[in-house]
Steps between C-alpha positions, in 0.01 A plus 500: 500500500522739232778779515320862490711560145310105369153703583536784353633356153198227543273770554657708202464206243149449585393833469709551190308189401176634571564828362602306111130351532348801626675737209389246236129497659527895501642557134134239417285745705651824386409441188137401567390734772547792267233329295300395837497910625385561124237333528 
């Protein structure tokens, strides 16, 4: 079994995983939806 202190830092990485796909995704779509709302 995983000590409470394992989880969280699991937890942590994946989020902070998530979050460095989400930002790039983000930094893509902030540039376009500008344009999109233009329009």
């Amino acid at each position: 079994m995983l000590s409470h202190k394992n989880l969280k830092l699991m937890v942590f990485i994946i989020i902070e995983q998530f979050f460095n796909i989400f930002s790039k995704e983000f930094r893509f779509y902030k540039l376009h939806i500008p344009y999109a709302i233009g329009l």
